[in-house]
PAMI-244812 format. One line per 5 residues: for each residue x, y negated, z negated of N, C-alpha, C, O. Coordinates in Angstrom, 1 decimal, decimal comma. Layout:
BEGIN
X Y Z X Y Z X Y Z X Y Z ~ ...
***
This chain:
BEGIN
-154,1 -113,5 34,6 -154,9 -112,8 33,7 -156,2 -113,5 33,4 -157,3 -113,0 33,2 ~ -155,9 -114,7 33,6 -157,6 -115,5 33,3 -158,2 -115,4 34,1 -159,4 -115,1 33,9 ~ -157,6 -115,5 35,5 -158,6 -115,5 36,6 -159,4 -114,1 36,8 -160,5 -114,0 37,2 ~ -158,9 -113,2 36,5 -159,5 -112,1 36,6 -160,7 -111,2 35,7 -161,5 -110,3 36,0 ~ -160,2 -112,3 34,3 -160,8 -112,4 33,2 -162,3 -113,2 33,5 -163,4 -112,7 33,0
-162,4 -114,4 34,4 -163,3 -115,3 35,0 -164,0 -114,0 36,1 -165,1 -113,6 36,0 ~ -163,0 -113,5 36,9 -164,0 -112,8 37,9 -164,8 -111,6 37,2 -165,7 -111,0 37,6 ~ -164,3 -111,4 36,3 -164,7 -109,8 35,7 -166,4 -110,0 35,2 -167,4 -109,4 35,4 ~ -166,0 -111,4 34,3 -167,3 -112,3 34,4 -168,3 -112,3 34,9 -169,3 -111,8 34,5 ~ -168,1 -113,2 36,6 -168,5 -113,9 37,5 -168,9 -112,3 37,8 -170,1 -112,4 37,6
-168,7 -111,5 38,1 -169,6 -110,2 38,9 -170,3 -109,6 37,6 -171,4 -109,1 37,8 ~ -169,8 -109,7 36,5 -171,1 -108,9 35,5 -172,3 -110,2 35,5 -173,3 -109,5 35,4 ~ -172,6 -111,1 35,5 -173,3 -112,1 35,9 -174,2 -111,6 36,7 -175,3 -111,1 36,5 ~ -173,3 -111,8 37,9 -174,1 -111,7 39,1 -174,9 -110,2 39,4 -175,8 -110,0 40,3 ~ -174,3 -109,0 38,3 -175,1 -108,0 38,9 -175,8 -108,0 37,8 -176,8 -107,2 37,9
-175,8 -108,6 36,7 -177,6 -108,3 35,6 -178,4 -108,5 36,1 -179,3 -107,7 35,9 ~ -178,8 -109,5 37,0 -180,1 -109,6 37,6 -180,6 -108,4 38,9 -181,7 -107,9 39,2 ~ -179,2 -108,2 39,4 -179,7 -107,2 40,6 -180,0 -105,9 39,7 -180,9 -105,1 40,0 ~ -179,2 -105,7 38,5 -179,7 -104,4 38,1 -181,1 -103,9 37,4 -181,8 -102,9 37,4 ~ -181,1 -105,4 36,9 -182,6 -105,3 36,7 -183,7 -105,5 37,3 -184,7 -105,1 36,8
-183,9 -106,2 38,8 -184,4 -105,9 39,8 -184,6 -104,4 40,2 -185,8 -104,0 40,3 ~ -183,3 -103,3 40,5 -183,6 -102,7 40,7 -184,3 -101,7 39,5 -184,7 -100,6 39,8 ~ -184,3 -102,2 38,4 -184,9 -101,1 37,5 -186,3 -101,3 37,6 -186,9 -100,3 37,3 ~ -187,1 -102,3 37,9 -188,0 -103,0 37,6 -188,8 -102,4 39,0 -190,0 -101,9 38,8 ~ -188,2 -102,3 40,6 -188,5 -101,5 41,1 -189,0 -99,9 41,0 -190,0 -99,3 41,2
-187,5 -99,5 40,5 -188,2 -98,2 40,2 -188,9 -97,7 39,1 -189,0 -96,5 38,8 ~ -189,6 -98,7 38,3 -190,8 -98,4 36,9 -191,9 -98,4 38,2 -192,6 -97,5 38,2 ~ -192,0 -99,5 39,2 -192,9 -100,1 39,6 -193,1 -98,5 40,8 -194,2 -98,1 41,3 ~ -192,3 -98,2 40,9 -192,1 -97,1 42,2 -193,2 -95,6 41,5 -194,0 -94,9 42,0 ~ -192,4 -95,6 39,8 -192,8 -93,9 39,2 -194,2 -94,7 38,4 -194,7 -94,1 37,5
-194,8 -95,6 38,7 -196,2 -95,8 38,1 -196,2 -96,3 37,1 -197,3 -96,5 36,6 ~ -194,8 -96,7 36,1 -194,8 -96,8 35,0 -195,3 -98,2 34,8 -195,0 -99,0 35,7 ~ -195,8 -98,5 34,0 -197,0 -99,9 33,6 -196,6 -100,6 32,5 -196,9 -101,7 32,4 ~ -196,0 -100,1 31,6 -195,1 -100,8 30,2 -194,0 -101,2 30,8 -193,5 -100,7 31,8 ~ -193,5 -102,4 30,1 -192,1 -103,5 30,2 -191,1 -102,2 29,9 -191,6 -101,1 29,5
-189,5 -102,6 30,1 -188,6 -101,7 29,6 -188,0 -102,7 29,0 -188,0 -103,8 29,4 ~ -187,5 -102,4 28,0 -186,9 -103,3 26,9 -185,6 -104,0 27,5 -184,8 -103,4 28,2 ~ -185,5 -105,5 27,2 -184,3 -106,1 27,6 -184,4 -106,4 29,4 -183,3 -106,4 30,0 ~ -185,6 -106,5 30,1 -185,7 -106,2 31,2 -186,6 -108,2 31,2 -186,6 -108,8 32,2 ~ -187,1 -108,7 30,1 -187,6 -110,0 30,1 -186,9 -111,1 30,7 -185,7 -110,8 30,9
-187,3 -112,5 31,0 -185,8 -113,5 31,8 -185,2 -113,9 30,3 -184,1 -114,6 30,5 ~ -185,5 -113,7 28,8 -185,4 -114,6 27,7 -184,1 -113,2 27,8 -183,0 -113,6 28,2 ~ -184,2 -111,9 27,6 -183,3 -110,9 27,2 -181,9 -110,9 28,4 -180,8 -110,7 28,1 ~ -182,4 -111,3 29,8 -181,1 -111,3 30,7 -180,9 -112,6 30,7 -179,7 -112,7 30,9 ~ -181,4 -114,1 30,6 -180,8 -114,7 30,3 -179,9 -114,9 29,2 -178,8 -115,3 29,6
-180,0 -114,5 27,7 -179,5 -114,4 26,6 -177,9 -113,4 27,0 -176,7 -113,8 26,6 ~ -178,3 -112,0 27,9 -177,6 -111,3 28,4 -176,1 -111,9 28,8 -174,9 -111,6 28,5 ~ -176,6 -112,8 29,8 -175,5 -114,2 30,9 -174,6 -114,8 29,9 -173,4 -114,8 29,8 ~ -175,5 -115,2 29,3 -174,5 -116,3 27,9 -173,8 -115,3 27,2 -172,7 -115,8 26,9 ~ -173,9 -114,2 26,8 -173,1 -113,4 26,1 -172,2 -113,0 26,7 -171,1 -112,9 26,1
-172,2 -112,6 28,0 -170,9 -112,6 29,0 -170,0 -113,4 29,3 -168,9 -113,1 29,5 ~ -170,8 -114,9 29,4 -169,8 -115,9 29,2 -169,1 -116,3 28,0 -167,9 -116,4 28,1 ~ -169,7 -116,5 26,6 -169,4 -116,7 26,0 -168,3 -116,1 25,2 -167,5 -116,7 24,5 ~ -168,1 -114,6 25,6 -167,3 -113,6 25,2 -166,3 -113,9 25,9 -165,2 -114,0 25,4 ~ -166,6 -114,0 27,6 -165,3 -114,2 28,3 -164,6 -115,1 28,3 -163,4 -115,0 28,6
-165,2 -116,3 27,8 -164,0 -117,6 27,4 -163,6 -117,4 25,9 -162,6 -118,0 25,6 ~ -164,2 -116,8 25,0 -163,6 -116,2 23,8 -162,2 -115,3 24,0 -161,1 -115,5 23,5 ~ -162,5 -114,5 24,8 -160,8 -113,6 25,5 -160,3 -114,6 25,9 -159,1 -114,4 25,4 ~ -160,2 -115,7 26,6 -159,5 -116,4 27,3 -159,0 -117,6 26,2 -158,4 -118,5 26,8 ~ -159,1 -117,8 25,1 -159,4 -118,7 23,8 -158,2 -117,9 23,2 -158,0 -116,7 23,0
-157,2 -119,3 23,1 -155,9 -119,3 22,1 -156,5 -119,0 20,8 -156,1 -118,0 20,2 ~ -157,3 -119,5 20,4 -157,9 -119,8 18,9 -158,6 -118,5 18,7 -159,2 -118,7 17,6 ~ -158,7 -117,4 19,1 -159,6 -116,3 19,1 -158,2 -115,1 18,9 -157,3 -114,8 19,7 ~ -158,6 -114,6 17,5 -157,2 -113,5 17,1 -157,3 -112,3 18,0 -158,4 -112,2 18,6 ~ -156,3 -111,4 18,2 -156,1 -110,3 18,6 -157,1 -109,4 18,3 -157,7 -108,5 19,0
-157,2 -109,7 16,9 -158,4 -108,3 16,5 -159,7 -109,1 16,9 -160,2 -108,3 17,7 ~ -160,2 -109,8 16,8 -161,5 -110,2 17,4 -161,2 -110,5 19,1 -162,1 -110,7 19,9 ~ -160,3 -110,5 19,4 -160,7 -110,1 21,0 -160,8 -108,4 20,6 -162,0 -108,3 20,2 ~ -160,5 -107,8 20,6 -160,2 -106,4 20,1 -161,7 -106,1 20,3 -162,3 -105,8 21,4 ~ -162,3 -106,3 18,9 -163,4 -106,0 18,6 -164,5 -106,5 19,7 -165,6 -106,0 19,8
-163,9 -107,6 20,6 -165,5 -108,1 21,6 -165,0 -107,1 22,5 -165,9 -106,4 22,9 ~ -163,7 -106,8 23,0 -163,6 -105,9 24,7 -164,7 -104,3 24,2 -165,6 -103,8 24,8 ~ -164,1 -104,0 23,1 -164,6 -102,9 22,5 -166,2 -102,8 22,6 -166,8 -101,7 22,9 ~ -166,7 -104,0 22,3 -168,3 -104,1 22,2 -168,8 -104,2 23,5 -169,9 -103,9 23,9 ~ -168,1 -104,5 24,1 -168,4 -104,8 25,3 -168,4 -103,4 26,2 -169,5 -103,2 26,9
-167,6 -102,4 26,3 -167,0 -101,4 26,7 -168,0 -100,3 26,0 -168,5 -99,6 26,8 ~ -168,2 -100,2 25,0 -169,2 -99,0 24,4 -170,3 -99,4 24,7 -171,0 -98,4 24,9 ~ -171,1 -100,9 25,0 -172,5 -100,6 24,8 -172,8 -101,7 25,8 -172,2 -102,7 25,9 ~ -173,6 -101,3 26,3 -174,4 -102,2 27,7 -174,8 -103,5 27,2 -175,2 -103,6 26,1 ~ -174,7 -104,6 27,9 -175,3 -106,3 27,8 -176,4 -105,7 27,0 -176,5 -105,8 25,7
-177,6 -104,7 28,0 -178,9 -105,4 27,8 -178,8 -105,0 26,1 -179,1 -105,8 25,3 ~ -178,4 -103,7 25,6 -178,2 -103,3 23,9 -178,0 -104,4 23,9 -179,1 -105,0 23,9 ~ -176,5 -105,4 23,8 -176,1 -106,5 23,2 -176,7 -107,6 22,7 -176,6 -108,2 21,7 ~ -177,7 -107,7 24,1 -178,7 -108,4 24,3 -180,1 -108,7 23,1 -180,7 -109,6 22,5 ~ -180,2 -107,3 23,3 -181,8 -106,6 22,8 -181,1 -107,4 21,2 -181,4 -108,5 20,8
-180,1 -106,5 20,4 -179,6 -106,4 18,8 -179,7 -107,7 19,0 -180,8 -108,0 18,5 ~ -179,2 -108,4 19,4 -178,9 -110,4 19,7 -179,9 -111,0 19,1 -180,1 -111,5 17,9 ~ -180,7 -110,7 20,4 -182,3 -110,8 20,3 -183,2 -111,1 18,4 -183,9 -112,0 17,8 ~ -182,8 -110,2 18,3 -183,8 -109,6 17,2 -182,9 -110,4 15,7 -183,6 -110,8 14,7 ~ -181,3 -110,7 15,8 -180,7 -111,5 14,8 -181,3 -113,0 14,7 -181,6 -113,7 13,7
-181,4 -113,3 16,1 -181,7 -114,6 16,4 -182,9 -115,2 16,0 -183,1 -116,3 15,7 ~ -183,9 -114,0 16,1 -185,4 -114,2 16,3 -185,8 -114,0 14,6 -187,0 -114,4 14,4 ~ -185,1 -113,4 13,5 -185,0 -113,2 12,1 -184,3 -114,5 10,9 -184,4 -114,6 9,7 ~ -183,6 -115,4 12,0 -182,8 -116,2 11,4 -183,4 -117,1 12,1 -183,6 -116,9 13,3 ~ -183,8 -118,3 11,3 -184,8 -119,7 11,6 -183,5 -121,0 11,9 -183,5 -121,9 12,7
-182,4 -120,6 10,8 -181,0 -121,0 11,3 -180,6 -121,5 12,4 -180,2 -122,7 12,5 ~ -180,6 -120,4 13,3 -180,3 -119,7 14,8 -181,1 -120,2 15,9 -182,3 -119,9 16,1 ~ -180,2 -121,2 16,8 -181,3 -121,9 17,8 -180,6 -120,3 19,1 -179,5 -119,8 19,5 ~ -181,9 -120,1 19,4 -181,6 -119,0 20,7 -180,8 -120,1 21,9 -179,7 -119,7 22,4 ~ -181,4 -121,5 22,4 -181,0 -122,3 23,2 -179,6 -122,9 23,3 -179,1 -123,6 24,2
-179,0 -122,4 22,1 -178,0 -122,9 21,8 -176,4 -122,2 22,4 -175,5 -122,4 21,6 ~ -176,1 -121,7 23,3 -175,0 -120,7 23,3 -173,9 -120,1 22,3 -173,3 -119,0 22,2 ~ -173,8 -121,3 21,6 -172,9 -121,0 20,3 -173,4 -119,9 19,3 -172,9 -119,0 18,6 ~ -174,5 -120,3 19,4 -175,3 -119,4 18,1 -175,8 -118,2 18,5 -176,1 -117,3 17,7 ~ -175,8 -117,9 20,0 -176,1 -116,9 20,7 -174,9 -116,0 20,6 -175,1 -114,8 20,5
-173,5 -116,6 20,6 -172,4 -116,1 20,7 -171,7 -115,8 18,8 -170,6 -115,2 18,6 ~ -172,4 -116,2 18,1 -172,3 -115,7 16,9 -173,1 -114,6 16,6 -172,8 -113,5 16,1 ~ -174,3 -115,0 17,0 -175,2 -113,7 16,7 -174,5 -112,4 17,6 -174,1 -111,4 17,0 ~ -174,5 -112,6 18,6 -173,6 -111,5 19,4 -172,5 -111,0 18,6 -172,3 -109,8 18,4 ~ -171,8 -112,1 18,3 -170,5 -111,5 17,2 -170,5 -110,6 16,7 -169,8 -109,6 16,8
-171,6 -111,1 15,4 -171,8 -110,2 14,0 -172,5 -109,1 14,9 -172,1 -108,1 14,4 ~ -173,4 -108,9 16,0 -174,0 -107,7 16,2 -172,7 -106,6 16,3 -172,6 -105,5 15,7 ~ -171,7 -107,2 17,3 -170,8 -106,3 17,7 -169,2 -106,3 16,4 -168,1 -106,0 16,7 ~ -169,7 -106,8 15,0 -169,1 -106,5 14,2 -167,5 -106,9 14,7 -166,7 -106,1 14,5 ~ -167,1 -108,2 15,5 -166,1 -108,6 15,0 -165,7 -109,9 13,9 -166,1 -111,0 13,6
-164,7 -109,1 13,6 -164,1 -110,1 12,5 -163,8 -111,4 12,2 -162,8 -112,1 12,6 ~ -165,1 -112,0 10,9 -164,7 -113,3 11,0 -163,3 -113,9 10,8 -162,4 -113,0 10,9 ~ -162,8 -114,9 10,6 -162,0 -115,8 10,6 -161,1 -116,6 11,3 -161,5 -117,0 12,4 ~ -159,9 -117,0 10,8 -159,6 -118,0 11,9 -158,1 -117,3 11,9 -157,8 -116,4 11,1 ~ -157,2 -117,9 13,1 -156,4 -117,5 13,5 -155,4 -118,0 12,2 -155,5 -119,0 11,5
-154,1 -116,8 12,4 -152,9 -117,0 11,5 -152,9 -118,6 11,6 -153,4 -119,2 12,7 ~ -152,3 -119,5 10,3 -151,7 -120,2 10,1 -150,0 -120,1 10,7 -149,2 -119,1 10,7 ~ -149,8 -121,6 11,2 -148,5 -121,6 11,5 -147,3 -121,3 10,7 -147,5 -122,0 9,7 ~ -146,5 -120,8 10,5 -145,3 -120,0 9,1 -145,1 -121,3 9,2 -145,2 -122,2 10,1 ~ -144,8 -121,3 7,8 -144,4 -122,9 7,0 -142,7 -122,6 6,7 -142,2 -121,4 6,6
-142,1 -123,5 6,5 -140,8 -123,2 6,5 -140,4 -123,1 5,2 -141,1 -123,7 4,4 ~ -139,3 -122,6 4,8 -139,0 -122,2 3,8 -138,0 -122,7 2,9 -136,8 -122,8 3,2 ~ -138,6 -123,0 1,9 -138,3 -123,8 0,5 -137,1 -123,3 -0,1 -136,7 -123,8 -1,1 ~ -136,5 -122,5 0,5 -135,1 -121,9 -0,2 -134,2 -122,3 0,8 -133,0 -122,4 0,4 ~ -134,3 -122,6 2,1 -133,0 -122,4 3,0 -132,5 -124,5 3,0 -131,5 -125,1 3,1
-133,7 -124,8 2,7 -133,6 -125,9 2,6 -133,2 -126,8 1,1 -134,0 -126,7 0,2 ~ -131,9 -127,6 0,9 -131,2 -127,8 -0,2 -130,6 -129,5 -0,2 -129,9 -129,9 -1,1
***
């Protein structure tokens, strides 16, 4: 399951740049002269890290069901570069927030894609009645 979890990765990686290559072609093909948003190296780099960062988050004991939940989900409804772009703009609002940082890239990502803070169940504590 990880490994596949790593390759699933390893190819969304490797195709954000070819896709935006080719998008960048064809603005350059229809005459179009304005940037397209999320198409900068700061937006597909930022892009990379959110892919990784999410995919060792799924692969993370310490990461609950419902917040994997909520990243496959964010991931599944809305393209990197959106992820990206919303990322972008938390990051760049909060003085907090080092963009260079991956962690903080991967929090801002978080709260964009609205999963759930906190920390995983506590271990069941054993019980004070069975014990005499």
């Amino acid at each position: 399951m990880r490994k596949t979890i790593l390759f699933a990765a390893a190819i969304a990686a490797a195709a954000v740049p070819s896709i935006a290559l080719a998008a960048d072609k064809d603005n350059k093909a229809a005459g179009d002269a304005k940037a397209v948003p999320g198409n900068t190296p700061e937006d597909i780099q930022r892009g990379v890290v959110i892919v990784r960062t999410f995919s060792g988050a799924l692969a993370s004991d310490q990461v609950t069901k419902e917040q994997k939940g909520a990243l496959i989900a964010c991931l599944y409804n809305n393209p990197v570069r959106k992820i990206s772009l919303a990322t972008g703009k938390v990051l760049a609002g909060n003085a907090k927030l080092d963009p260079a940082k991956p962690g903080h890239v991967y929090a801002a990502a978080a709260a964009v894609c609205g999963v759930p803070r906190g920390t995983p169940p506590a271990a069941a504590k054993p019980d004070s009645s069975k014990s005499r």
